[in-house]
N, C-alpha and C positions, 0 to 999 in steps of 0.2 A: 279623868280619862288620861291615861300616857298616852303622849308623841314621841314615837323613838326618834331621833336623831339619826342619819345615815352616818355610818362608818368610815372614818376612813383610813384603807388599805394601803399601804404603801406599796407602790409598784413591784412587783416581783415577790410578791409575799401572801400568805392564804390567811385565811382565818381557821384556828381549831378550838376547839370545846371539849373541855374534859369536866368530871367532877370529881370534886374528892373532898377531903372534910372539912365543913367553914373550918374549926380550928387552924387545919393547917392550912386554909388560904389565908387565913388573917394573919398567921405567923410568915407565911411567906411574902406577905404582900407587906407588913411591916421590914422586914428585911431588906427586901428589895428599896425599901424608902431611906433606911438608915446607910445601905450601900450608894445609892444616887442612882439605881437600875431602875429597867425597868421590867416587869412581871415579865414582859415577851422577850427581851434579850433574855434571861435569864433562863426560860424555858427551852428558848432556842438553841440557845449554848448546852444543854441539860439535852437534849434529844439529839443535838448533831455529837453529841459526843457515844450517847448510848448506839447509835445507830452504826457511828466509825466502827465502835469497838466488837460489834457481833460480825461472827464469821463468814456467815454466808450472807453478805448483802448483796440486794438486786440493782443493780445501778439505774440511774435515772438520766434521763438527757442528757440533762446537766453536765451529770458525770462520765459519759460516756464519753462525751468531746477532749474532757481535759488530757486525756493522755495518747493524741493525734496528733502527729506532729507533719 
């Protein structure tokens, strides 16, 4: 029988799930070991940059605040 263990979240951060193919999770997860990352920095850095770069983006909270002065 597994006991999952509770997760835990670092304040101000969500959880996401994607799939894609063991190979290249293995490759990536090997990467990120030989860089000293880790899989969610990486990701995150990897999504906030896809997300700057598209045209129409919808702002979020977040963003909405930062350019009030």
């Amino acid at each position: 029988m597994r006991v999952d263990m509770p997760k835990h979240i670092p304040p101000g951060n969500a959880e996401l799930s994607v799939y894609i193919d063991k190979e290249l999770k293995t490759d990536f997860k090997l990467t990120c070991v030989a860089q000293n990352k880790s899989m969610s920095e990486v990701i995150g850095n990897l999504v906030k940059e896809w997300v700057e770069s598209q045209p129409q983006k919808q702002p979020t909270k977040k963003n909405e605040n930062k350019d009030v002065a």
